[in-house]
N, C-alpha and C positions, 0 to 999 in steps of 0.2 A: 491444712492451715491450722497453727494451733488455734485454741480457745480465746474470743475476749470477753472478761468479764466488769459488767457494769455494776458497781457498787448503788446503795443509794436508800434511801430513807420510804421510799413509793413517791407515788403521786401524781400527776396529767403529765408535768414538765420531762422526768426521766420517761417516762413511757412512750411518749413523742420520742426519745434520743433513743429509745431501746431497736424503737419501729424503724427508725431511721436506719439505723445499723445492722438488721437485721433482712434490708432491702437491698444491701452490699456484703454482706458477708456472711457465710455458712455458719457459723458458728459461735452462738452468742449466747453468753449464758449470764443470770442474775443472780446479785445477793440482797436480798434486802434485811437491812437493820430496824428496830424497833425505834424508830421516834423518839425523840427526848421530850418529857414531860414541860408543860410551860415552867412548872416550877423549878423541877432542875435548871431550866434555860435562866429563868428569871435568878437563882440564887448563883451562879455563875457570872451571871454582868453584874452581879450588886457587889463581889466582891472585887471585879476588875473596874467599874464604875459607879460605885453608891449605890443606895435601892431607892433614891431619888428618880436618877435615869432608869433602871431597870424596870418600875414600878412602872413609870411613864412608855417604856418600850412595849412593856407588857400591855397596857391601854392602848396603844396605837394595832396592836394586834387584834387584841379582843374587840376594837371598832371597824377593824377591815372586817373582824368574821363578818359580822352585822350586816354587811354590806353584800351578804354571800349571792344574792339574787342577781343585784346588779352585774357583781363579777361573771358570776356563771355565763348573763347574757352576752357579757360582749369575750365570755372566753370561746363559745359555741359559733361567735360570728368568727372570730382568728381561725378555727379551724375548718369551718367551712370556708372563707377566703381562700385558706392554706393545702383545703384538698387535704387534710390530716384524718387520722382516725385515734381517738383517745384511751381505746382499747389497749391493755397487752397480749401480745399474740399467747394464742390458748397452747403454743406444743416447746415455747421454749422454758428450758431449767431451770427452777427460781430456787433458791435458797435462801432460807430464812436464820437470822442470827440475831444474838440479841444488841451487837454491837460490831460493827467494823475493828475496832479494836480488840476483841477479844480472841482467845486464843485456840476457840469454834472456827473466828473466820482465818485462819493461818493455817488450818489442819483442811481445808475450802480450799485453800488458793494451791495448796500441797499438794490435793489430787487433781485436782482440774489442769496444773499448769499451765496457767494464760502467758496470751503472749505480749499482751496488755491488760491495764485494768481502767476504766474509768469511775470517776468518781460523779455524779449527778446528785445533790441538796444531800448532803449526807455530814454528819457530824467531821470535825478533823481528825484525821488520821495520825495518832501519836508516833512521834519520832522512830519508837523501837518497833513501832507494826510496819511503818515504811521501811525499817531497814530491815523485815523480813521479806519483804513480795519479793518476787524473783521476778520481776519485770518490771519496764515503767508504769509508774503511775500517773494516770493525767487528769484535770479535773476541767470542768466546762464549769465557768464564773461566770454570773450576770451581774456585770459591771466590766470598764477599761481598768485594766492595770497600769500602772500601779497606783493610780490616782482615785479609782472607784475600789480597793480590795475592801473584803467584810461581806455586807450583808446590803442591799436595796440599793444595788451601783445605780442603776437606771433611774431609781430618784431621785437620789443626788446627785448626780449629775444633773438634771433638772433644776434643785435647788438650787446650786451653781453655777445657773444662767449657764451652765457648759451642754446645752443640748448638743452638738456637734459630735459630744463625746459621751452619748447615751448610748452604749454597747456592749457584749462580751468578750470572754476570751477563755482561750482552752491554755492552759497550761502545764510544766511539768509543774509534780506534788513536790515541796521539800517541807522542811522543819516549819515553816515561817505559815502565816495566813496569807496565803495569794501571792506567794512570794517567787513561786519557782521561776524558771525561764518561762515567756514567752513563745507560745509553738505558732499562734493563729488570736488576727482580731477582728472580730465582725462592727460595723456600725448598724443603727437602725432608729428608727421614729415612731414614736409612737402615737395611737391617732386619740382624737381629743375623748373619744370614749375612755381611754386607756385608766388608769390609775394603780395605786400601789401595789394593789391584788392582782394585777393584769401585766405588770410591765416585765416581771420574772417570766412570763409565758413567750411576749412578746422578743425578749432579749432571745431564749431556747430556742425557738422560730426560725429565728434570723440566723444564728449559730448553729444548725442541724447539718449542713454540708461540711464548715469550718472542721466541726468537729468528728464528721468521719474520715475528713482528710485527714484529718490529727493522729488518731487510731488504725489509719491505713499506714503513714508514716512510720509509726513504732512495727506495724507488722513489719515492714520493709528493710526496719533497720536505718530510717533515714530521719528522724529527728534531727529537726536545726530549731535547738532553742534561741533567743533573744533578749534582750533587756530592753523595753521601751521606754522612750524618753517621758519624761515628767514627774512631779512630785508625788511620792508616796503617802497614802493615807489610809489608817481603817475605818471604816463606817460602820456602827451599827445600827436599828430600826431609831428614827425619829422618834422622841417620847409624844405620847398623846396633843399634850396643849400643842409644842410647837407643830406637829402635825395639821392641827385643826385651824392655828395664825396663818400658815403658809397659805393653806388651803380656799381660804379664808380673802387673806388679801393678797395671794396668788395665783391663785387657781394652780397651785401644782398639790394635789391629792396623791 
């Protein structure tokens, strides 16, 4: 069976998806990318949204770190619930690169030839890198498409009184943000511990079978993408204050 390779930036959330995949399939190897600086992140949305909201995104960040004990706790309860381990296994291939984009990670996918790749929290993947992979690329979203695409689907959909549709989805990668076909979509809920730092975990969780079905499909050669009904939107992080209104006189944190 050829190679799959899991793209991805680190972190609890891929490493759960790596384990996962590595409970079903021989063969699974890592790249991980260097993180994007907050400030790159932050000078990036100030010129696609003012540094009004960027500033504000940025403070809604820097007050979840804050909160890093709280998360921790109730990230420790999901995996004991979940019978998870948040370890990466110590014997599979990891590769380090300084960007999914660069042309390190294209000379990677060269020799490995996967026969899938997945994407897990990882920056987007520029048009002309995608049209170099020689296989599909899929990525695991937390949020429903097309109405959650972006960044913190699982809170806004909260915001939008749309609990119903607090979930993920694995999709193909195209040109667009969260735009591809539709492969798989999980629902889920979150419990009143939960909050903004928790609900990306929670959404993974829920989406760990979804998406090695997904990845089993592409080995297969059997991809059935879709278009799901409803209106598209992109989200990115809630700026601080409204963060703190919501939270506030919502209780959705």
């Amino acid at each position: 069976m050829a190679p799959i390779v899991v793209m991805t930036a680190g972190g609890l959330n891929p490493t759960l998806v790596v384990r996962a995949l590595c409970a079903r399939f021989p063969d699974v190897r890592v790249l991980i990318e260097q993180s994007e600086s907050k400030a790159e992140i932050t000078r990036r949305r100030a010129r696609r949204l003012g540094w009004s909201a960027a500033i504000g995104q940025l403070g809604t960040m820097v007050a979840a770190r804050l909160l890093r004990n709280l998360a921790n706790k109730r990230i420790a309860q999901i995996l004991t619930d979940h019978n998870l381990d948040g370890g990466m296994p110590a014997d599979i291939p990891v590769h380090r690169v300084a960007s999914i984009n660069d042309s390190e990670t294209r000379a990677v996918i060269a020799q490995i030839r996967p026969a899938v790749i997945l994407l897990v929290s990882t920056r987007l993947m520029a048009p002309g890198q995608l049209a170099a992979m020689p296989c599909p690329v899929l990525n695991l979203h937390a949020g429903l498409n097309p109405t959650y695409r972006g960044q913190m689907g699982g809170y806004w959909s909260l915001r939008d009184n749309d609990a119903e549709n607090f979930g993920a989805t694995v999709h193909l990668v195209d040109a667009g943000t969260d735009t591809g076909g539709t492969l798989y979509q999980v629902h889920a809920k979150p419990e009143p511990g939960d909050f903004i730092s928790t609900y990306p975990l929670v959404l993974t969780v829920a989406a760990l079978d979804v998406t090695c079905r997904a990845v089993e499909d592409a080995l297969e050669g059997t991809l059935k993408p879709y278009t799901p009904q409803g209106p598209s939107a992109l989200h990115f992080p809630p700026t601080l204050w409204s963060w703190i209104f919501h939270g506030i006189t919502r209780r959705i944190w």
